[in-house]
C-alpha positions as CSV (number, residue, x, y, z in Angstrom):
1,X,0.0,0.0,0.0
2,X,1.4,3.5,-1.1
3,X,1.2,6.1,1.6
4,X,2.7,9.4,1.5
5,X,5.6,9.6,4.0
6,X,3.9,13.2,5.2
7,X,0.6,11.3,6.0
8,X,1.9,8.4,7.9
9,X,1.0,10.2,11.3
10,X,-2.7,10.5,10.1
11,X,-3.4,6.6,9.4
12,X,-4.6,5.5,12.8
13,X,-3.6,2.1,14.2
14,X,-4.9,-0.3,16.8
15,X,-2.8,-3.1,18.7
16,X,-3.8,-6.5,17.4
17,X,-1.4,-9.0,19.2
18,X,1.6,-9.1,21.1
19,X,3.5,-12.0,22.3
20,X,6.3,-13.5,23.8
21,X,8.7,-15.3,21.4
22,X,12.2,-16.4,22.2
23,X,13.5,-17.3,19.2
24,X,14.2,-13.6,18.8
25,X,17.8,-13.0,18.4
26,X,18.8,-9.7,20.0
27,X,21.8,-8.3,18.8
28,X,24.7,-7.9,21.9
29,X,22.6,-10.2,23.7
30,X,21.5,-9.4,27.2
31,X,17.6,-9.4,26.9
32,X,15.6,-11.3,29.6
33,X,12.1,-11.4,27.3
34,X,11.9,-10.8,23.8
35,X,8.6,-11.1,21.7
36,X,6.4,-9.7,18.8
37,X,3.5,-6.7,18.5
38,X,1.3,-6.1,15.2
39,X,-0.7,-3.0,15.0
40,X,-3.8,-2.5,12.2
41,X,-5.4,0.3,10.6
42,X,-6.7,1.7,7.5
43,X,-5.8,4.1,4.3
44,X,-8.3,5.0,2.7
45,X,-10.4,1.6,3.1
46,X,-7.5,-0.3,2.5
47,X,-5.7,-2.6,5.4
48,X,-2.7,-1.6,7.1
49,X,-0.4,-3.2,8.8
50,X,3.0,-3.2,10.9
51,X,4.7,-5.4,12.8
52,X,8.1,-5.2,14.8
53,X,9.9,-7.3,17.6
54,X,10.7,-5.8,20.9
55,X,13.0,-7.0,24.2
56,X,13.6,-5.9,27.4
57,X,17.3,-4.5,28.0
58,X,18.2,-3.6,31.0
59,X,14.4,-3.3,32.1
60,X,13.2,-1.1,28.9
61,X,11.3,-2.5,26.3
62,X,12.8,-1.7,22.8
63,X,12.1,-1.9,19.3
64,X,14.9,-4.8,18.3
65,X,15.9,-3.6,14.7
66,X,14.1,-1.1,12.5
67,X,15.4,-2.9,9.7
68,X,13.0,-5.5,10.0
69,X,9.9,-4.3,10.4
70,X,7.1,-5.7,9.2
71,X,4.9,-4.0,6.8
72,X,2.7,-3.7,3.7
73,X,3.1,-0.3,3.6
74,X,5.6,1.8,1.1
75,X,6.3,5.1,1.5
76,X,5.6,8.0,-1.3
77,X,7.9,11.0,-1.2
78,X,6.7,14.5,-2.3
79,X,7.8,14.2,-6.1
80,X,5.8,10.9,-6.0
81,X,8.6,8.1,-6.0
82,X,8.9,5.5,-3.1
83,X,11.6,6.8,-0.4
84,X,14.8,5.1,-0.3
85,X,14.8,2.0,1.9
86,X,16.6,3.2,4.7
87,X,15.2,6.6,4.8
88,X,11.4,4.7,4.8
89,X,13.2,3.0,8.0
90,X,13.5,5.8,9.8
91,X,10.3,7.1,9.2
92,X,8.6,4.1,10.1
93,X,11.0,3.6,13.2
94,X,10.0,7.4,14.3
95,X,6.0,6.4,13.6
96,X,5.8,3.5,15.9
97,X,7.6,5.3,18.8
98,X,5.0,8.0,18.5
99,X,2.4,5.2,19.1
100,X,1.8,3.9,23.0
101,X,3.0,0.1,22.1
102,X,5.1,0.0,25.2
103,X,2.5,0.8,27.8
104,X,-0.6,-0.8,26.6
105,X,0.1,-3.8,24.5
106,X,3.9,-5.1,25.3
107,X,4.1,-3.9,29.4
108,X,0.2,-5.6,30.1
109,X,1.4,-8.8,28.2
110,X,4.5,-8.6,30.7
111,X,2.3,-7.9,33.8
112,X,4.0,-9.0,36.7
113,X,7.3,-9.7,34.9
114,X,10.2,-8.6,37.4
115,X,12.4,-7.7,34.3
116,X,11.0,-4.2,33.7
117,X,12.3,-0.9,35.6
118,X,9.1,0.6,37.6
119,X,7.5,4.3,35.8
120,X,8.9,7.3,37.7
């Protein structure tokens, strides 16, 4: 699905499944829980989706590598060409930390885990 890279923020997403997997290799090792989150939306009636592997590091839940995640989407610069990979990385890597993956989908899954770091 071709989205503009300056509408990205506008397509609204909901969490559709998070889970633990630990066949997640994490790069420098070190984290205690590793899994999987999916998020759906729509673009102009059509499905979108995005999916990205996290871990806990030191007690923080993090995104494991923006160069793989998961998505149908492909993002449309101004002049109408698809960005560059890696710059459609970034901007996809920016977009999911503006969404509240952390707190409501990945941190309820772990509920009760003793790996993560209290809020302050």
């Amino acid at each position: 699905m071709r989205i503009p890279t300056e509408a990205l923020a506008e397509v609204e997403l909901r969490h559709l499944i998070s889970e633990k997997d630990t066949s997640i290799a994490v790069p420098g090792g070190g984290a205690t829980i590793t899994g999987i989150t999916e998020w759906v939306g729509d673009w102009h009636n059509q499905t979108v989706s995005i999916g990205w592997d996290w871990a806990v590091l030191d007690g923080v839940i993090v995104l494991v590598s923006p160069n793989e995640i998961r998505t149908n989407i492909q993002l449309i610069s101004r002049t109408g060409s698809s960005e560059p990979p890696a710059l459609a990385q970034i901007h996809l890597f920016h977009w999911i930390e503006s969404l509240p993956w952390r707190g409501g989908a990945v941190q309820d899954l772990l509920a009760g885990e003793r790996c993560l770091n209290k809020p302050r």
